[in-house]
C-alpha positions as CSV (number, residue, x, y, z in Angstrom):
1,X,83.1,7.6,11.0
2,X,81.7,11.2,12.1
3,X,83.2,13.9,10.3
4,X,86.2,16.5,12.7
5,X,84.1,19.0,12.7
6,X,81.4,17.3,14.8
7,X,83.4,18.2,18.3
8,X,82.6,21.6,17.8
9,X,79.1,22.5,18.9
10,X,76.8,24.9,17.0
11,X,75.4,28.1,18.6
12,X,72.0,27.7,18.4
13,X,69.6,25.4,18.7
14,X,65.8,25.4,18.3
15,X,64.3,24.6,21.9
16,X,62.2,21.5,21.4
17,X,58.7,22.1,21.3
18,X,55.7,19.8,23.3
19,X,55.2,17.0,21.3
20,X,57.5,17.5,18.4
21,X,59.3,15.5,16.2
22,X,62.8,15.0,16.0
23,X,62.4,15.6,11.8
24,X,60.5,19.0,13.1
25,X,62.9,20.0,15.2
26,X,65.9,19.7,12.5
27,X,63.4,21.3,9.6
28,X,63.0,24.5,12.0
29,X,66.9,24.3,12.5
30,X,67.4,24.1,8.5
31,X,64.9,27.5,8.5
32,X,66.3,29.0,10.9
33,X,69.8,28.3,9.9
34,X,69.9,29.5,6.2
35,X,71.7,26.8,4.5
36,X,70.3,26.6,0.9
37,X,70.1,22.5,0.8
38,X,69.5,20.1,3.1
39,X,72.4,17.9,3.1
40,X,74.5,20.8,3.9
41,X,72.1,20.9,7.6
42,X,72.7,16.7,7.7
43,X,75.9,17.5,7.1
44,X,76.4,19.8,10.3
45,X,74.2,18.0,12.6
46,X,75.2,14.3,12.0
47,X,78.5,14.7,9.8
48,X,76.9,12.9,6.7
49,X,74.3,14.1,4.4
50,X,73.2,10.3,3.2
51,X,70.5,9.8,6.1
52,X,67.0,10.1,5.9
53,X,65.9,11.8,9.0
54,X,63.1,9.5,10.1
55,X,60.6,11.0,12.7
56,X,59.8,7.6,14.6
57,X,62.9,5.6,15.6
58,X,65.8,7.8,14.5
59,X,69.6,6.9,14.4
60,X,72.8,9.5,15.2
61,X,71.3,10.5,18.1
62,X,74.6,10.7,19.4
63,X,76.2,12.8,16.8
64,X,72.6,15.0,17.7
65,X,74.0,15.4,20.6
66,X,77.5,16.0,20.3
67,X,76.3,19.5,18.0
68,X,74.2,21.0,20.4
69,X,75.1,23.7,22.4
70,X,76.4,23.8,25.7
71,X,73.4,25.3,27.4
72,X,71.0,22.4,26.0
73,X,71.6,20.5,28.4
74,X,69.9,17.4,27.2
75,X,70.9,13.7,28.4
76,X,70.3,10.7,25.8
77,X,67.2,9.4,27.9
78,X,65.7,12.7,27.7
79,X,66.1,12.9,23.8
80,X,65.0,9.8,23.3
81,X,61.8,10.1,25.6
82,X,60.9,13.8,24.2
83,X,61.6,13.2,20.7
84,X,61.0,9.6,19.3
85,X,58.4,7.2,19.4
86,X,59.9,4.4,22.5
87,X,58.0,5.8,25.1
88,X,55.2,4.3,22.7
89,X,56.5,0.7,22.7
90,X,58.7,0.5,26.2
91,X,55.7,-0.8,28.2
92,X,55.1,-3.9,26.0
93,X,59.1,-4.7,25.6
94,X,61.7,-6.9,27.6
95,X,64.0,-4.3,29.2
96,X,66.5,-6.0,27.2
97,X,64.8,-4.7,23.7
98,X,64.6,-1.0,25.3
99,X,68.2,-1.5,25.9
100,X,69.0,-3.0,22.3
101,X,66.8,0.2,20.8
102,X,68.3,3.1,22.3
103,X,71.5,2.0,21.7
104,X,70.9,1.4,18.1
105,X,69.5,4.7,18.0
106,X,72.3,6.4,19.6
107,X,74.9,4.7,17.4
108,X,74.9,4.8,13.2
109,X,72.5,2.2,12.2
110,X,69.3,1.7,13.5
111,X,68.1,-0.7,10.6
112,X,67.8,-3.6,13.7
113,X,65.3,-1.7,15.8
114,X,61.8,-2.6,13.8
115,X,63.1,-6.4,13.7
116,X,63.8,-6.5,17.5
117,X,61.0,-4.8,18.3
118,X,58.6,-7.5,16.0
119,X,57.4,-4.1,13.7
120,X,58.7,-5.9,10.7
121,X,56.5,-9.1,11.6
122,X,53.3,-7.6,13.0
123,X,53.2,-5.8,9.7
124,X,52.0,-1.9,11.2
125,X,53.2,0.8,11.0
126,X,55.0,0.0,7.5
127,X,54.3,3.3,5.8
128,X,56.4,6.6,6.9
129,X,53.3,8.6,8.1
130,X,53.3,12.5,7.8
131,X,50.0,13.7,9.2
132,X,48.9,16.7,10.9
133,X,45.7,18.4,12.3
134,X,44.7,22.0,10.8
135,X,43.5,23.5,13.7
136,X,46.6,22.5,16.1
137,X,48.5,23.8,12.9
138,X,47.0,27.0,13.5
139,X,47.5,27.1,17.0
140,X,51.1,26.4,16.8
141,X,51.9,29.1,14.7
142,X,50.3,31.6,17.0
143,X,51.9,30.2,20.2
144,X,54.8,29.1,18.9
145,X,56.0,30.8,16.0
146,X,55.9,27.4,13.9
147,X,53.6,24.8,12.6
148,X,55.1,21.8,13.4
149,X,54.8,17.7,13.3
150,X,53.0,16.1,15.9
151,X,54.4,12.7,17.6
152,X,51.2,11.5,19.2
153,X,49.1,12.3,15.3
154,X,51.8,10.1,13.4
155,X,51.8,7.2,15.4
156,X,49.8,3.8,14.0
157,X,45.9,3.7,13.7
158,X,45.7,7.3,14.4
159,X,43.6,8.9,12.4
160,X,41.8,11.7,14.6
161,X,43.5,14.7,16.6
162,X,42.8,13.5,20.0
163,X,43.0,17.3,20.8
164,X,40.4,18.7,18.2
165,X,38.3,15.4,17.0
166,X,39.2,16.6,13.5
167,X,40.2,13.9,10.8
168,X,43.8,14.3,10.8
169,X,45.6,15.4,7.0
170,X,48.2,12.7,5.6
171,X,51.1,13.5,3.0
172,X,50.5,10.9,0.0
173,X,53.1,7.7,0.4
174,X,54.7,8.4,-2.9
175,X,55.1,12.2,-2.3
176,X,56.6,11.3,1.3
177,X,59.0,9.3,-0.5
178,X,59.8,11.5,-3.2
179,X,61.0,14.0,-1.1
180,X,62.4,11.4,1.9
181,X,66.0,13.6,1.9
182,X,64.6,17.0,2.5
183,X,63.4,18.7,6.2
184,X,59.4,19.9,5.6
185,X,56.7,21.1,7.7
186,X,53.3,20.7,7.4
187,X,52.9,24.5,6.2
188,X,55.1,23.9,3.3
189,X,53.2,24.8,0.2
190,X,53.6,21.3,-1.4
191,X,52.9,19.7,1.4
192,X,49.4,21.1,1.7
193,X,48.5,20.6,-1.8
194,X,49.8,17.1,-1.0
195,X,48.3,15.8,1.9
196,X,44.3,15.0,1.8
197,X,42.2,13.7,5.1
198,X,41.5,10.1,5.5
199,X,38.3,9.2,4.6
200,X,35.9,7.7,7.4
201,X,32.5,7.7,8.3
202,X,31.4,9.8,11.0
203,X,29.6,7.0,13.0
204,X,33.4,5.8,13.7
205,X,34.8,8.6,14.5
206,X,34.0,8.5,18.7
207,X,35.9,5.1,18.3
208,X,39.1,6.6,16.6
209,X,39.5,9.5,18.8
210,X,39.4,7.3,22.3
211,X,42.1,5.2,19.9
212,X,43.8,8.5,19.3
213,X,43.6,9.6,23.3
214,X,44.9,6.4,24.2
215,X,47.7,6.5,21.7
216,X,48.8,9.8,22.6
217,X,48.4,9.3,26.6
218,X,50.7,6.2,26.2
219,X,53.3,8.4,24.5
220,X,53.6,10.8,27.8
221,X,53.2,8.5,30.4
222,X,56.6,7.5,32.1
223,X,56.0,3.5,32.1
224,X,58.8,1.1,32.1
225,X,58.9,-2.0,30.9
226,X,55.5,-3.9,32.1
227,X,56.3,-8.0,32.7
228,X,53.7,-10.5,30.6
229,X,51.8,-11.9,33.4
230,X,51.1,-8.3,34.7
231,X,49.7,-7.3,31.5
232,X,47.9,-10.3,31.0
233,X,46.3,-10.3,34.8
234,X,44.8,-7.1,33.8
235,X,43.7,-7.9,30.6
236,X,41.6,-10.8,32.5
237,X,40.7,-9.1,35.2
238,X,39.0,-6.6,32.6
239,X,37.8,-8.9,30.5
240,X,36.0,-10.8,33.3
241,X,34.1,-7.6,33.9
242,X,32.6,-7.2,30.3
243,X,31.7,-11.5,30.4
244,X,34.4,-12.4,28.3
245,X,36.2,-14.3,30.8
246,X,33.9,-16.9,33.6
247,X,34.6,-17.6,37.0
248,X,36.7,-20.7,36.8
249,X,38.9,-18.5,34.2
250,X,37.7,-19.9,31.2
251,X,37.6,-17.4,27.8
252,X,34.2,-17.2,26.4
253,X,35.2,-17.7,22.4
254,X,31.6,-16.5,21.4
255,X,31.5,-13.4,23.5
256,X,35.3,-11.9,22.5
257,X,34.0,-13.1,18.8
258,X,31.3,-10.9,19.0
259,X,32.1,-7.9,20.8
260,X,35.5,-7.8,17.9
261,X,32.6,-8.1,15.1
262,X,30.6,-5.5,15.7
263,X,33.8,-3.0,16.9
264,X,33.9,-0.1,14.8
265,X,37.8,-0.6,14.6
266,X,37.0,-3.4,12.0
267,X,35.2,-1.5,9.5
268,X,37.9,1.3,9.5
269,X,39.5,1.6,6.1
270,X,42.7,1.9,7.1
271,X,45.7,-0.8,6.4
272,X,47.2,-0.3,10.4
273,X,43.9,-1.5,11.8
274,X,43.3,-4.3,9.4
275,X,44.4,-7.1,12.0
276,X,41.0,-6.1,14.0
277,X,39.2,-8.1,11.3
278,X,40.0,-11.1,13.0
279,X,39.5,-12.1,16.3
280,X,42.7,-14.4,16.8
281,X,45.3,-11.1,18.3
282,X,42.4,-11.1,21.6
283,X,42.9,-14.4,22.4
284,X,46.6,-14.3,21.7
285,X,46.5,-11.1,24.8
286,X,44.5,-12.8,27.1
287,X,46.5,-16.3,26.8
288,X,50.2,-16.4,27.4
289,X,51.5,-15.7,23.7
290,X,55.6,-16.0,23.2
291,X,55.4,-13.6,20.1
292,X,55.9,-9.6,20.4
293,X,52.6,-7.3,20.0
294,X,52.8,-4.2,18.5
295,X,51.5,-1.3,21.2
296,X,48.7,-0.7,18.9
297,X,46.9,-4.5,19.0
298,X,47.3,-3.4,23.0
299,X,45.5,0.3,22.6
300,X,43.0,-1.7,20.4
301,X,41.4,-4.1,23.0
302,X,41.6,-1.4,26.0
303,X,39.5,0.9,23.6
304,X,37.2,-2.8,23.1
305,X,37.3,-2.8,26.6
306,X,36.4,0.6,27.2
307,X,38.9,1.4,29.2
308,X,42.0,3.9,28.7
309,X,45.8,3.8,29.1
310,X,45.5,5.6,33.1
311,X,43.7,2.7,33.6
312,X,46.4,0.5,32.6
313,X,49.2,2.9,34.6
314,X,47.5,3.2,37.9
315,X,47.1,-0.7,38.2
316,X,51.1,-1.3,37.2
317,X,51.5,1.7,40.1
318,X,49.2,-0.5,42.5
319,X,51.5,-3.6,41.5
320,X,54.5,-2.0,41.4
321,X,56.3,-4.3,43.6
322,X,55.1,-7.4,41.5
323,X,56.3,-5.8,38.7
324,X,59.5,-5.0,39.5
325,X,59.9,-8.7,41.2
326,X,59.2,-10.2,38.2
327,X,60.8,-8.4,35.7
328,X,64.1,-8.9,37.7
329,X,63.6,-12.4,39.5
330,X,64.4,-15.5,37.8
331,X,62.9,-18.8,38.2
332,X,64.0,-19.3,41.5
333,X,64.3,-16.7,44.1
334,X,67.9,-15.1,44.8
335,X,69.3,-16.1,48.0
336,X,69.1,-14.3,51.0
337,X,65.5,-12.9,49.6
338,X,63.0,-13.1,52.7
339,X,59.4,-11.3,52.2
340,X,58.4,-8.9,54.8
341,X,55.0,-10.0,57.0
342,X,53.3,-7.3,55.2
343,X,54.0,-9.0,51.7
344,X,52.9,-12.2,52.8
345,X,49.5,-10.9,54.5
346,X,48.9,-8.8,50.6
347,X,49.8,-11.7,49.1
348,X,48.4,-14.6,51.3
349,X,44.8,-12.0,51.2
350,X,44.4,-11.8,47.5
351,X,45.1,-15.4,46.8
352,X,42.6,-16.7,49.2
353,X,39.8,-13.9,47.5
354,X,40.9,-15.4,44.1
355,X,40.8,-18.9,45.0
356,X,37.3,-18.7,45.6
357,X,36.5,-18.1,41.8
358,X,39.3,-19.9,39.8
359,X,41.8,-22.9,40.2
360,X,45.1,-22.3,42.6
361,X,47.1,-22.4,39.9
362,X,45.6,-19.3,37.9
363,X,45.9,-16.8,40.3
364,X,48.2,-14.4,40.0
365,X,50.1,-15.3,43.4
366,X,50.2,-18.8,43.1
367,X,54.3,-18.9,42.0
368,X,55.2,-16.2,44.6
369,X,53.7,-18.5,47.7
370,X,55.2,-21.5,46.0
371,X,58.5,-19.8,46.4
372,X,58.1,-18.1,49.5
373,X,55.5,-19.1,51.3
374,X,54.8,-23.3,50.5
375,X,53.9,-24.8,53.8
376,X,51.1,-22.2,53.8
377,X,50.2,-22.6,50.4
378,X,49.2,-26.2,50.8
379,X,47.3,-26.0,53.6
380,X,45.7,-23.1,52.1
381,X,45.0,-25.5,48.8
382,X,43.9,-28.4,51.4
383,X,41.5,-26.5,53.2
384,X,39.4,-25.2,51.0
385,X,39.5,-28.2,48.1
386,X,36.4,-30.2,47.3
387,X,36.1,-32.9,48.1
388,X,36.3,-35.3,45.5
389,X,33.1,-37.3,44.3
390,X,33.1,-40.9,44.5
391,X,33.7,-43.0,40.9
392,X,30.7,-44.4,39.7
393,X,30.5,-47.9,37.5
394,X,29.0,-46.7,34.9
395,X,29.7,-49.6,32.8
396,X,29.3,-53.0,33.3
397,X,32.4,-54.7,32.3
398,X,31.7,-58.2,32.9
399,X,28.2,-58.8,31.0
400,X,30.0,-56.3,28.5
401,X,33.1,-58.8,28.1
402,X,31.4,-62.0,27.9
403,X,28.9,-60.5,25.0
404,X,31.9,-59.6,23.2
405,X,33.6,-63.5,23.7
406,X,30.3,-64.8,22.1
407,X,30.7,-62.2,19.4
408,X,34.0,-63.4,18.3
409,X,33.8,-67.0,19.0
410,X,30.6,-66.7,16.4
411,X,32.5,-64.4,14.2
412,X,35.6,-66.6,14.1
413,X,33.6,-70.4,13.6
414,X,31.9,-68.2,10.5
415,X,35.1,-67.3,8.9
416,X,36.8,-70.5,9.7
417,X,34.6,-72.0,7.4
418,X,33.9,-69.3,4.6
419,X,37.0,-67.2,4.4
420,X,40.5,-68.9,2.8
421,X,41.9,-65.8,1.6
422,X,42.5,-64.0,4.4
423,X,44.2,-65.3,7.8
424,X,42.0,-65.3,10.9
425,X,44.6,-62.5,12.9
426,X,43.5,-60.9,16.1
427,X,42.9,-57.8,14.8
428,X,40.3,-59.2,11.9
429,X,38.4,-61.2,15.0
430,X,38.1,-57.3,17.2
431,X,37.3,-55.8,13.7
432,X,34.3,-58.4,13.5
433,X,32.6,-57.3,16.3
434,X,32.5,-53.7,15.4
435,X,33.9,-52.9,18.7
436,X,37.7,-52.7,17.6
437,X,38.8,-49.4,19.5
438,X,37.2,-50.3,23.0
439,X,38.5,-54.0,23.1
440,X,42.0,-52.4,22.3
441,X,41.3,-49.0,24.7
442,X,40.0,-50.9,27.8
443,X,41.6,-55.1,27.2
444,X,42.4,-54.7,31.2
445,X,38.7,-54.6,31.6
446,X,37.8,-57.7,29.3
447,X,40.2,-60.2,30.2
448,X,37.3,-63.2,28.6
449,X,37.7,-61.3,25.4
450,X,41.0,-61.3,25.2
451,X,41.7,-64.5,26.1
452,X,39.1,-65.5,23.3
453,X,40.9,-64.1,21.2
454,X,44.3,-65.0,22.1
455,X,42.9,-68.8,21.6
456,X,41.1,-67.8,18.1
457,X,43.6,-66.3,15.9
458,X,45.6,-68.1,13.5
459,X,49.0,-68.2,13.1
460,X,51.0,-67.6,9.6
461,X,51.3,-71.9,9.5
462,X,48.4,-72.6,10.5
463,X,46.1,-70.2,7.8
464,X,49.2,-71.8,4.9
465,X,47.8,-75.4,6.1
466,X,44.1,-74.3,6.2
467,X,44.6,-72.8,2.9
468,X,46.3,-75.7,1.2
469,X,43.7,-77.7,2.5
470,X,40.7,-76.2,1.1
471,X,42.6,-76.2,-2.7
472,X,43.0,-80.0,-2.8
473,X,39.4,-80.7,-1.0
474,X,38.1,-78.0,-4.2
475,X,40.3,-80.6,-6.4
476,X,38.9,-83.5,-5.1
477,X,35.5,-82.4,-5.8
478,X,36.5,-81.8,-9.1
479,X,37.6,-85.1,-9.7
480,X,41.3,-83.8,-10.0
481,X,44.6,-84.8,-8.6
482,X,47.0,-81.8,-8.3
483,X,50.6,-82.3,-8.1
484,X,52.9,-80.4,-5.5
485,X,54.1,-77.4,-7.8
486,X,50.5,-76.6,-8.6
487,X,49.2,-76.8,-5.3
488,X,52.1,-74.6,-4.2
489,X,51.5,-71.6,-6.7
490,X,47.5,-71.8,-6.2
491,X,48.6,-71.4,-2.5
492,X,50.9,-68.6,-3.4
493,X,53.8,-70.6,-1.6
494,X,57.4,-70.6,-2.1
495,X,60.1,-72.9,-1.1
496,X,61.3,-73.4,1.5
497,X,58.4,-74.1,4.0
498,X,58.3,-74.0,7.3
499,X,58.1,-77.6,9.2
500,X,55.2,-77.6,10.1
501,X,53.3,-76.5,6.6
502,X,56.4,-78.9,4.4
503,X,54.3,-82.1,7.0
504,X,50.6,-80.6,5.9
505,X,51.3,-80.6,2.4
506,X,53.2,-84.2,2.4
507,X,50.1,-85.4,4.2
508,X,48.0,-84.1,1.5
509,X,49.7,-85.5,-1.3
510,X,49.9,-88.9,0.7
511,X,46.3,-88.5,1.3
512,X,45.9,-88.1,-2.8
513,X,48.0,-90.6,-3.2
514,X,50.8,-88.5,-4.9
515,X,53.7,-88.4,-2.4
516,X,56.2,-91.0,-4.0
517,X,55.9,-89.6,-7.1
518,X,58.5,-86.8,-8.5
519,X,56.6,-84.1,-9.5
């Protein structure tokens, strides 16, 4: 519970500077302020001292607010988009998780946000980064007073100012979380003495900073929520124009393989951009994946494709109503929803251009005339199909099915006579021929084999009687008489017999002439 003296707000303020962090804003406050510790600030901003002001995906934000002063003016949305990090991951969200996260961060606990959002599984962005550039450090203190932390040069992957092209300076992990309770600023003394630049080679440094333009152009762009299929149309339609996709739609695996191999993203020494090593995340983008993507696999392939976030906004802005249809509109249309001429023209127009390259059902306006517009849409699909080529008998069946009735007629007179052991069952008289799986795969088509077959293979009885058989015709020739308990066990036979084999085996013994006799 907040503390009483939250409802009254504090005089002052610091005004929020461009691009600042929410932990930059409250450090300046705790200057500015006086207070000898830092829980006493905690303490009169968010009522508790046991927080750790995070600057990516804060919590209390409420409480924040509730403290400032009257004359700040300052709504929830315009906290949240100034002065976090959501602006960064809104676009590839479900308006549902934007929801979920700014509500988390406006109540006490925000320890949900990084599993709803999938941070936790996509494993970036695990270390609380602290960097900073020099030269915008310089520049802040003589425009604004203040050095002070950057949003856009703490988010994931970012490793450049994408102001100054400089490498960017990072606070050591152990130092950041050594001091994780206390408000800093990049021009604290132990800071500076703490923080070292990342080391990279200059041949990839062109690479990081249009990753680090990208990054921080997402951050300031007002984009809502973008639906998958949008995304993933433009991804395509991108892709196609560097020859990773071909015209019926189809991803060329050796051409995304390469271009991610020799990327200069995957020889960057840095843990955030270790998923570029392999390939797998492209594919995952350009099919329909079901799992959430951090932003920065997203920044990753624009900057493979060589193409930046603007790029990305102006075509959401040219499909503006698809997007907005699609992230509201269920499977089926609402009722009473009727498309305007003008929609059905756009929509009937870019279908019929896209049809000419891949199938009907990959383009991207194939569900929307389904639901809308379907008489049109199969005559559309009607008129310009192929039409289909004739079958060709490729294969003659006949001469095939009468050389495999020869086959097993041969196969099964040869182990008629040499085989006791094992009984002649259809599936040892297919095996024969070699040709097991096609007899079994196309029997419609061999109806002589089959039927050969059929007649051919031995029942349980019969192969006992046949077996029985050859053991006293093996006696005979041995000039030995076997009685009925011997024959059985050679036989591996057990009373009770069946009929038919109990009549066999009384004829043998009569035949012997050993069936009166008690044995």
């Amino acid at each position: 519970m907040f503390s009483a003296k939250l409802t009254r707000r504090h005089a002052f303020f610091p005004a929020a500077l461009p691009d600042e962090t929410l932990h930059s804003r409250i450090s300046r406050y705790h200057r500015l302020s006086g207070n000898p510790q830092e829980r006493q600030t905690l303490d009169e901003i968010f009522g508790t001292h046991v927080l750790v002001a995070t600057a990516n995906l804060p919590s209390h934000l409420s409480a924040l607010l509730a403290a400032m002063p009257e004359h700040a003016q300052l709504s929830m949305e315009q906290l949240i988009d100034s002065a976090t990090v959501l602006p960064y991951f809104r676009p590839f969200l479900r308006p549902g998780q934007v929801t979920q996260c700014c509500q988390a961060m406006a109540s006490q606990n925000a320890c949900g946000i990084k599993i709803g959002i999938g941070l936790v599984a996509s494993r970036i962005g695990a270390r609380n980064a602290f960097r900073y550039c020099r030269r915008c450090c310089a520049e802040d203190e003589q425009l604004h007073g203040s050095a002070y932390w950057h949003r856009a040069h703490n988010l994931p992957g970012v490793l450049v100012c994408h102001r100054h092209k400089d490498l960017l300076m990072e606070l050591r992990s152990s130092l950041v979380h050594l001091h994780r309770h206390r408000l800093f600023l990049p021009n604290d003394s132990w800071v500076e003495e703490g923080a070292s630049a990342t080391r990279v080679p200059a041949a990839y440094l062109e690479v990081l900073f249009r990753l680090a333009v990208s990054s921080a152009s997402l951050l300031v762009t007002p984009m809502p929520p973008i639906p998958a299929p949008l995304l993933r149309s433009f991804y395509r339609e991108k892709a196609a124009g560097q020859g990773w996709i071909d015209h019926r739609g189809r991803i060329q695996s050796t051409a995304v393989v390469h271009a991610s191999d020799h990327s200069a993203l995957v020889r960057v020494p840095d843990v955030d951009l270790k998923f570029c090593a392999q390939p797998h995340w492209i594919f995952k983008l350009l099919h329909k994946h079901r799992t959430a993507m951090h932003p920065l696999k997203h920044l990753a392939l624009l900057t493979l494709l060589g193409i930046e976030t603007r790029d990305l906004h102006a075509y959401w802005q040219s499909n503006n109503d698809l997007a907005g249809t699609t992230a509201v509109m269920p499977k089926r249309s609402p009722a009473g929803y009727v498309p305007t001429p003008s929609q059905l023209d756009c929509r009937r127009e870019r279908f019929v251009d896209q049809l000419k390259e891949i199938a009907p059902r990959r383009t991207q306006d194939y569900m929307w005339l389904y639901r809308h517009d379907y008489p049109w849409l199969k005559g559309a699909i009607a008129q310009r199909a192929r039409a289909p080529k004739p079958a060709m008998q490729k294969v003659k069946w006949g001469e095939r099915d009468q050389l495999l009735a020869a086959q097993i007629r041969d196969h099964a007179a040869l182990l008629y006579q040499t085989d006791v052991s094992t009984r002649i069952s259809a599936t040892l008289l297919a095996r024969a021929t070699g040709k097991q799986a096609l007899i079994e795969k196309f029997f419609v088509e061999l109806p002589l084999t089959t039927r050969t077959i059929q007649l051919l293979e031995e029942t349980v009885e019969a192969f006992q009687c046949r077996r029985m058989g050859r053991i006293v015709d093996e006696s005979h020739a041995r000039g030995e008489v076997l009685p009925r308990w011997r024959i059985l066990r050679i036989a591996g036979l057990a009373p009770p017999l069946a009929p038919a084999v109990e009549a066999k085996l009384t004829a043998l013994l009569k035949s012997s002439r050993c069936g009166g006799r008690s044995l």
